[in-house]
C-alpha positions in Angstrom: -12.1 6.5 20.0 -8.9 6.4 18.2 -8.4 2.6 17.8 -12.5 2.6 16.7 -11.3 5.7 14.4 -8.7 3.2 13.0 -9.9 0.2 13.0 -9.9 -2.0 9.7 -13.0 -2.1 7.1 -14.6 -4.0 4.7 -12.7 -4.4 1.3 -16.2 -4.0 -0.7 -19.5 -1.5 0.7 -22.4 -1.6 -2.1 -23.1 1.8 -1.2 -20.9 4.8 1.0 -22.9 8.0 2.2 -20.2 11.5 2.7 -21.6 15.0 4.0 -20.0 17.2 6.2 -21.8 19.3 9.2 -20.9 22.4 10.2 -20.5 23.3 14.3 -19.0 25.2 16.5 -16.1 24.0 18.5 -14.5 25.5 21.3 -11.0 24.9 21.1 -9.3 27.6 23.5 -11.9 30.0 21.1 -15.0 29.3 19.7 -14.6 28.6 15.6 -17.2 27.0 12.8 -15.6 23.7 12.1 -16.6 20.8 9.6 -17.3 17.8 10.8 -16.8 15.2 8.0 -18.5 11.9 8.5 -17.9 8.8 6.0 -21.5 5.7 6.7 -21.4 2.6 4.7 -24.4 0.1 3.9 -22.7 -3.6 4.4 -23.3 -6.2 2.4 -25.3 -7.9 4.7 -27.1 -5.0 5.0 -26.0 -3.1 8.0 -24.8 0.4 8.3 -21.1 1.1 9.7 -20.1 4.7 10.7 -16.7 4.2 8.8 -15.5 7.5 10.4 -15.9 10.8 11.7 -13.3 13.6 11.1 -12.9 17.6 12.5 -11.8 19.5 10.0 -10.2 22.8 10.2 -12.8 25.5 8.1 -14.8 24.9 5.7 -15.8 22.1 3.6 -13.2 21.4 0.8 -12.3 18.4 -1.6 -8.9 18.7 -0.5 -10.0 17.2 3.0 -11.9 15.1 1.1 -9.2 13.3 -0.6 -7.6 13.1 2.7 -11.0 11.1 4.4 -11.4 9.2 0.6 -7.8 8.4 1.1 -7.8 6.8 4.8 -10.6 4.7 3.8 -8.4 3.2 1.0 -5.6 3.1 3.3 -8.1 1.1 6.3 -8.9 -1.7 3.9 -12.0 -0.4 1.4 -10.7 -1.3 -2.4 -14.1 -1.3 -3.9 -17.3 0.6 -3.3 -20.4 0.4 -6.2 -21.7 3.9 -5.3 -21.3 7.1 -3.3 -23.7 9.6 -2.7 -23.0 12.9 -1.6 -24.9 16.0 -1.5 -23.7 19.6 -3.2 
């Protein structure tokens, strides 16, 4: 999972869908966690799950940056639209 997790991308996705789910993880205790996941429309036309990431409470655009960021940092430079709900 971790060399899929950080593998490298595409420099350009027409289109990149973010939202976050909320679940419960047991993790010694059970907490609500955030599940942040990042899918991309190819430019062939594919979709690529780009990533998935456990966050630690609720949904926040600080972890955002942080998911925004490795994507940058894995290869993506340009992207013609996101969509995200809230």
């Amino acid at each position: 999972m971790v060399e899929w997790q950080n593998r490298p991308l595409d420099a350009v996705y027409p289109v990149i869908f973010i939202d976050a789910i909320h679940v419960k993880i047991r993790d010694g205790q059970v907490a609500n966690r955030s599940i942040y996941v990042a899918l991309a429309v190819t430019c062939e036309g594919r979709r690529d799950i780009l990533g998935l990431w456990a966050g630690d409470g609720g949904e926040g655009a600080e972890y955002w940056l942080h998911v925004l960021t490795e994507l940058k940092n894995r290869g993506v430079a340009d992207v013609l639209m996101v969509a995200a709900t809230g």
